[in-house]
VEXGU-587386 format. One record per residue (C-alpha): residue number from 1; residue in one letter; x, y, z. Coordinates in Angstrom, 1 decimal. Layout:
<rs>
num,residuo,px,py,pz
NUM,A,X,Y,Z
...
</rs>
This chain:
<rs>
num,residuo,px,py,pz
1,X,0.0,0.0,0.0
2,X,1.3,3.5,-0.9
3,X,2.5,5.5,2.1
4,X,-0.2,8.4,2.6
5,X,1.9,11.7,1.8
6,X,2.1,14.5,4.3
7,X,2.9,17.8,4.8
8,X,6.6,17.1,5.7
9,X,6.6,14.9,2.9
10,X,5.6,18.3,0.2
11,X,8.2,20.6,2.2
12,X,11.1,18.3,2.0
13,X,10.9,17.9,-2.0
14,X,9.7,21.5,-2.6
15,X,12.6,22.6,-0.1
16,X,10.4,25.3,1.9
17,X,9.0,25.0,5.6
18,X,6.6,22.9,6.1
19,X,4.6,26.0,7.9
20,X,4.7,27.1,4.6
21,X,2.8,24.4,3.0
22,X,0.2,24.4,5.8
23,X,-0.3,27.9,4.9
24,X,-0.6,27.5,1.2
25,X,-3.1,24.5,1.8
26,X,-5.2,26.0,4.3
27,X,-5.6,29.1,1.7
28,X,-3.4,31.7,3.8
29,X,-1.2,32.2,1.1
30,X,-1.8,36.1,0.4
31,X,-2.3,36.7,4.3
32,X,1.3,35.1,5.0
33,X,2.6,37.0,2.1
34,X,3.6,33.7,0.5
35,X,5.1,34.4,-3.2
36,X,2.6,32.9,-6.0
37,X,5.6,31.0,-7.5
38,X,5.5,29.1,-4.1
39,X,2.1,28.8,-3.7
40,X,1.9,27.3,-7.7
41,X,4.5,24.9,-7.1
42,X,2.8,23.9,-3.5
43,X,-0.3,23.1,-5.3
44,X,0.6,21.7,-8.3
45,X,2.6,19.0,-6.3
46,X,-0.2,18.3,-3.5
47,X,-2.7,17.6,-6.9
48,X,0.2,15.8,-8.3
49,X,0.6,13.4,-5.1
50,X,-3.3,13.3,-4.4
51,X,-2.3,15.0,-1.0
52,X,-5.3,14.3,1.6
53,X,-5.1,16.3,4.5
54,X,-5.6,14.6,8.1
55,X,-8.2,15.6,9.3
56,X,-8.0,14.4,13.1
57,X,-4.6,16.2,13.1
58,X,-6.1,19.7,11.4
59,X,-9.0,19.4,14.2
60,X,-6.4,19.1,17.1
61,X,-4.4,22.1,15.7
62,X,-7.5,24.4,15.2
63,X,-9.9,23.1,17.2
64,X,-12.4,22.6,14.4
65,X,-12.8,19.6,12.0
66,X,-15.4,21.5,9.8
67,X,-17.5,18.8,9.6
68,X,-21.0,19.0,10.2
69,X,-23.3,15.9,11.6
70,X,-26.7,15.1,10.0
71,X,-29.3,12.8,11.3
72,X,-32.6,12.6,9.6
73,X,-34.8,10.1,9.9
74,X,-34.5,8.2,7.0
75,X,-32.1,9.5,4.9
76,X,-33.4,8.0,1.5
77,X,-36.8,9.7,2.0
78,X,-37.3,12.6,-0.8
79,X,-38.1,14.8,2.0
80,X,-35.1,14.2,4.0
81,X,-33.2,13.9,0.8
82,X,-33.8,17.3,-0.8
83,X,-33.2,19.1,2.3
84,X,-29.4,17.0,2.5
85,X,-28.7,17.9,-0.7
86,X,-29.8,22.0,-0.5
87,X,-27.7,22.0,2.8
88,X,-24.2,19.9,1.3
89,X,-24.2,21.9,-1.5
90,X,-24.2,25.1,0.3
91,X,-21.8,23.4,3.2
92,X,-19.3,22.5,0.7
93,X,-18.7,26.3,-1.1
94,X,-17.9,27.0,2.5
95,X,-15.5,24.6,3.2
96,X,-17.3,22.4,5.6
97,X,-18.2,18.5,4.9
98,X,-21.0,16.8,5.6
99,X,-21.7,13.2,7.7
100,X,-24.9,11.7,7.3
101,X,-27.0,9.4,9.2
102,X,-30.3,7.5,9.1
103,X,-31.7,7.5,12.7
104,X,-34.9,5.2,11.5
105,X,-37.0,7.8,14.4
106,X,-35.4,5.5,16.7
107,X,-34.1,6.7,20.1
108,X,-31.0,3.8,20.2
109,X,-29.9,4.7,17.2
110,X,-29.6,8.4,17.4
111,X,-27.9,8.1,20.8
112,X,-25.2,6.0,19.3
113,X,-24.8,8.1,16.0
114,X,-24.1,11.2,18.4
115,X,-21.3,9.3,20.1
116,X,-20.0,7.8,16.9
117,X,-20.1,11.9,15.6
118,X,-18.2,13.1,18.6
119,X,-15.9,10.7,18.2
120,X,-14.7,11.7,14.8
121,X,-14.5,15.8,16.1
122,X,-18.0,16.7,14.4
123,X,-18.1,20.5,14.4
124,X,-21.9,20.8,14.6
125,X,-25.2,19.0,14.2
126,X,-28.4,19.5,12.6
127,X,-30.6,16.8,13.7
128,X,-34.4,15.8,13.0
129,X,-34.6,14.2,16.3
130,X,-36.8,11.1,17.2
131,X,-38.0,11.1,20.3
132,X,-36.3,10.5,23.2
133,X,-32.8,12.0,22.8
134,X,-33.5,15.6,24.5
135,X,-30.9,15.1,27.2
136,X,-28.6,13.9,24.5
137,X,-28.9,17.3,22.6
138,X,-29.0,19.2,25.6
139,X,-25.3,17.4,26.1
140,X,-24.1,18.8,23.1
141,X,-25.2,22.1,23.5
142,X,-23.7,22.0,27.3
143,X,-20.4,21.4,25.4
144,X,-21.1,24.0,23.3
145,X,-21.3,22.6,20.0
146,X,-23.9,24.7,18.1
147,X,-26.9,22.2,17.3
148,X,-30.1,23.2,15.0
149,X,-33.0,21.1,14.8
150,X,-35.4,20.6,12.4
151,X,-38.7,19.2,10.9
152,X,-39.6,18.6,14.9
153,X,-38.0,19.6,18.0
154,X,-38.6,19.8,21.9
155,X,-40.7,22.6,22.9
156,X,-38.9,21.9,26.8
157,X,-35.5,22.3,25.2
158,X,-33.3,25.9,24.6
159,X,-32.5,25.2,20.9
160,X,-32.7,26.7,17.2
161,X,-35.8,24.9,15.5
162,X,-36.5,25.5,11.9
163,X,-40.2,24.4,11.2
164,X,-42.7,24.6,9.1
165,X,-46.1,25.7,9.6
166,X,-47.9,22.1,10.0
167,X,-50.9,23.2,11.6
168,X,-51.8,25.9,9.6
169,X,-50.9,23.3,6.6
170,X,-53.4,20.7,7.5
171,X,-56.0,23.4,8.6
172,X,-56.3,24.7,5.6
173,X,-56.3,21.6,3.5
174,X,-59.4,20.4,5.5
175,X,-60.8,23.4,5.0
176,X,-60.1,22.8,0.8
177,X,-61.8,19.3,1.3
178,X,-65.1,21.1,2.8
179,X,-65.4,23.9,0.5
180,X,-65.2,21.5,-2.6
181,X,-68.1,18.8,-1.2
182,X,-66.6,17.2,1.5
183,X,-68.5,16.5,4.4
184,X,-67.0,14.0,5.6
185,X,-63.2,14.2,5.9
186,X,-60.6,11.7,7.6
187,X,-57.2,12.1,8.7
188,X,-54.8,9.2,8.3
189,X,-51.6,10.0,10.4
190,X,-49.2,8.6,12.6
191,X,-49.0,7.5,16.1
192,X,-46.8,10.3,17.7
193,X,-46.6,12.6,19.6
194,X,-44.3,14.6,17.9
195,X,-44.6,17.9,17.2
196,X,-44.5,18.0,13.2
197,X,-47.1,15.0,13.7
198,X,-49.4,17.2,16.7
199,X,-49.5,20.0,14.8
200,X,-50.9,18.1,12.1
201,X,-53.4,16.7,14.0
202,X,-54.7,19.5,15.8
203,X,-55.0,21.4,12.5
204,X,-57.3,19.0,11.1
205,X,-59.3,18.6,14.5
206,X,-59.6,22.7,14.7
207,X,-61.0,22.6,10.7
208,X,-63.8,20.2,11.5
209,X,-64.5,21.5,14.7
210,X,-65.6,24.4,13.2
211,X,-68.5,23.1,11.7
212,X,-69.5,20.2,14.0
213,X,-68.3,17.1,12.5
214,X,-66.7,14.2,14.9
215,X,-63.5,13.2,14.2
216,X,-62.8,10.5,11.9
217,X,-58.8,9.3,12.5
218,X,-56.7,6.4,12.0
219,X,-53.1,6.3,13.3
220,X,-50.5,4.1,11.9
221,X,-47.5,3.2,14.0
222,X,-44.2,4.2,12.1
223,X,-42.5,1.2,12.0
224,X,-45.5,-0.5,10.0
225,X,-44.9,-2.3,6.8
226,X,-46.6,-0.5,3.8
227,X,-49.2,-3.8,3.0
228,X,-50.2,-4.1,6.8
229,X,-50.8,-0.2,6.0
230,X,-52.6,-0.3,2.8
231,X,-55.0,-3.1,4.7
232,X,-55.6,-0.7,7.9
233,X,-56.2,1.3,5.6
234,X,-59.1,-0.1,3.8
235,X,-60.5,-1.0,6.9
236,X,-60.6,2.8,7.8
237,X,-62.5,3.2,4.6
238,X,-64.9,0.4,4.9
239,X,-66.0,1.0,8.7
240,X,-66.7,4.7,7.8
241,X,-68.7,4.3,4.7
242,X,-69.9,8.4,5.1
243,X,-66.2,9.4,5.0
244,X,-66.1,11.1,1.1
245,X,-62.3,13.5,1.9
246,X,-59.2,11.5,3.6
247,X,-56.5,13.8,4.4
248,X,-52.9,11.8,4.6
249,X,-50.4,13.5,7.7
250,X,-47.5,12.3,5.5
251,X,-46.7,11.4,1.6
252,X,-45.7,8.1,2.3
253,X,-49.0,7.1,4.0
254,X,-51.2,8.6,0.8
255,X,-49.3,6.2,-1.2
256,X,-50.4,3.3,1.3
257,X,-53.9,5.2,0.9
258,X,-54.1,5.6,-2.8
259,X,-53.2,1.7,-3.3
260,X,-55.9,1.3,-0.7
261,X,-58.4,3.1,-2.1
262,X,-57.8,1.5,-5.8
263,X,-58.3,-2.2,-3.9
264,X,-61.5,-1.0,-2.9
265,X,-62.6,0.2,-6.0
266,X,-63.3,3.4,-4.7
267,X,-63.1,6.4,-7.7
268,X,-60.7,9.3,-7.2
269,X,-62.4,12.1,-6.4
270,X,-66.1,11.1,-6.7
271,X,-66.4,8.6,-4.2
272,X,-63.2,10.2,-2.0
273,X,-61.6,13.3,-2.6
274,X,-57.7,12.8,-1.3
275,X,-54.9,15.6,-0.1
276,X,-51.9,14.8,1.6
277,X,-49.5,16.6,3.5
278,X,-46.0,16.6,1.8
279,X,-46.0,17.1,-1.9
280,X,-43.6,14.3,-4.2
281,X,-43.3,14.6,-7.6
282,X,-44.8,11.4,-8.1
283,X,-48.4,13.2,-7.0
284,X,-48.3,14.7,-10.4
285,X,-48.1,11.0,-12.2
286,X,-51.3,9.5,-10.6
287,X,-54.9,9.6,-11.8
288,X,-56.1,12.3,-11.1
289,X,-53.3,13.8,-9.9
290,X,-52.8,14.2,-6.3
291,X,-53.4,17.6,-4.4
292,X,-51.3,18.4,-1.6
293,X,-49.3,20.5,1.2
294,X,-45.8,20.8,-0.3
295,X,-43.3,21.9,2.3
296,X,-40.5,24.9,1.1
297,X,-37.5,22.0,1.0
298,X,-34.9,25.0,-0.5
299,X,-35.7,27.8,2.0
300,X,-35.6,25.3,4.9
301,X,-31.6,23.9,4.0
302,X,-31.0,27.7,3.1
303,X,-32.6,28.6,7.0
304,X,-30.9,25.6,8.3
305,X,-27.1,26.3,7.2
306,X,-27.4,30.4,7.6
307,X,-28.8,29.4,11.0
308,X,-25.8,27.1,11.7
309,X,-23.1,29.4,10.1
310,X,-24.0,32.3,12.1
311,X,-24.0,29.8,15.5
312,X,-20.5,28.5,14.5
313,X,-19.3,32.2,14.2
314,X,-20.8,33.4,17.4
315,X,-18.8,32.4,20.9
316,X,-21.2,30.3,23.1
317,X,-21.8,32.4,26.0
318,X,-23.3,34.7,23.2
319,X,-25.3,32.6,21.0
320,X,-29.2,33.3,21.0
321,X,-31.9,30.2,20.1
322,X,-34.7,31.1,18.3
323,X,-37.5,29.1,16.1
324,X,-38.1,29.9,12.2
325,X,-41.7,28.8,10.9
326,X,-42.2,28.6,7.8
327,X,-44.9,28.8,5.6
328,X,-46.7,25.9,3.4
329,X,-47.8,25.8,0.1
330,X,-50.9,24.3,-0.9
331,X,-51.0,22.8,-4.1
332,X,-54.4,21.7,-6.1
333,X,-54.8,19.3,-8.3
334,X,-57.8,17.1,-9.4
335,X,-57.6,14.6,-7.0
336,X,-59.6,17.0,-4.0
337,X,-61.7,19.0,-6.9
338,X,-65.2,17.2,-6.8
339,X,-67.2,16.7,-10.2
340,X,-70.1,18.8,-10.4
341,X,-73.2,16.2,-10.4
342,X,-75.3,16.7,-14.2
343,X,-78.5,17.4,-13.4
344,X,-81.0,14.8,-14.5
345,X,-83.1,15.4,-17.4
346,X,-87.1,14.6,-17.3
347,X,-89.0,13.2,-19.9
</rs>
């Protein structure tokens, strides 16, 4: 195996210091008042030599690794995914790195990733916690790494939250349902108490309250395979043979729905008029195509990493939490937009 080349190595065959190279690499070049002949031949040869830094060493010289810790829930969800890739992109034209980590919502796992993180010198986080881990995050933040949580967050806990307006999202989607002929809407969501999830929830209860209709709700637990949920499901549907609107708390349960709803025959939106919350592009393929509550994905990784910039360049005794909501879009499409009934004609 080919010895990994340092910065000792570059001095000796360039013959300058090798505080010189460090300077050159770590872009201080002008500031040092380092020729550009130098600097040239420093970085030609580091290219030529596919020089990788150490990074464990840099972080024990500086006391930052400029790497940034990411745990979603599922990492491979478009949601989660879109966000990822808005916030490396931006992390990376500031010199930072990114490690990510699927936490599956699950409190074991998340507790281990943040030891696993700490252990490689992770800068900073920015975590969409599951539940459980408060006392983990407030750990970090005791030790004065700056953290920033997102999607959901602990309303007990001192921390930056960027959010999005979830109960004003499913509010008014309920409200869409009603005003097109729906008057009798469900709400398929998750068992959790989560906020994102809450929110949800008690947006949809607030909407029907308002003009006296029970609630109608089914709650999935996460960890549930998508056919036992496509056959809860259809259950849901069958025992409330009234309900004509079903309002999905997340993207993944509409597609459970919508498969549901095709076993059963049911016609899209005549019989049930669907919206869920969390647009995917694949809402657009469907017929009719799905309406839904699409979520700002670029201005919530733009929030997140200004957020987290301005924490990393702020001392800790001086640092100031504070929680961004955002708003919702709703997006309409056929699938919530009720066919006019044709009169019948008389003889």
């Amino acid at each position: 195996m080919r010895k990994k080349i340092s910065i000792h190595d570059i001095a000796r065959h360039l013959n300058v210091s090798a505080t010189t190279v460090s300077f050159v690499l770590n872009g201080r070049a002008e500031e040092m008042r380092i020729g550009a002949e130098v600097k040239k031949r420093v970085l030609d040869y580091a290219e030529t030599t596919n020089y990788r830094p150490n990074l464990v060493a840099k972080s024990l010289r500086t006391g930052k690794s400029r790497i940034i810790g990411m745990m979603v829930e599922d990492i491979s969800d478009p949601f989660f995914a879109s966000i990822a890739r808005g916030i490396e992109r931006k992390a990376y034209q500031l010199g930072y790195k990114i490690f990510f980590a699927s936490t599956e919502n699950q409190t074991s796992n998340a507790g281990d990733l943040i030891k696993v993180f700490r252990e490689r010198q992770v800068d900073s986080y920015i975590i969409a916690p599951p539940p459980g881990i408060a006392s983990e995050i407030q750990a970090l933040i005791e030790h004065e790494h700056p953290v920033i949580l997102f999607d959901r967050y602990f309303p007990d806990l001192e921390t930056t939250n960027v959010i999005v307006d979830n109960y004003n999202g499913t509010r008014k989607a309920t409200d869409h349902l009603r005003s097109n002929g729906s008057s009798q809407i469900g709400f398929v969501t998750l068992e959790s108490a989560q906020t994102q999830m809450h929110d949800r929830l008690q947006g949809y209860l607030h909407a029907i309250a308002q003009w006296g209709q029970a609630p109608c709700i089914l709650q999935l637990p996460y960890a549930l395979p998508a056919n036992s949920s496509v056959e809860k499901i259809k259950a849901f549907i069958r025992q409330h043979k009234e309900m004509d609107g079903i309002l999905f708390g997340t993207n993944y349960l509409a597609f459970s729905g919508l498969e549901a709803i095709n076993e059963l025959g049911r016609k899209i939106p005549d019989d049930l008029a669907v919206v869920s919350f969390d647009d995917s592009r694949f809402f657009r393929l469907f017929t009719p195509p799905v309406s839904a509550v699409a979520q700002p994905l670029e201005k919530i990784a733009e929030t997140i990493i200004s957020l987290l910039m301005k924490s990393l360049d702020t001392p800790a005794s001086k640092r100031c939490v504070e929680t961004i909501v955002l708003e919702t879009e709703f997006i309409v499409r056929k699938s919530s937009l009720k066919r006019k009934k044709t009169p019948s004609r008389t003889r």
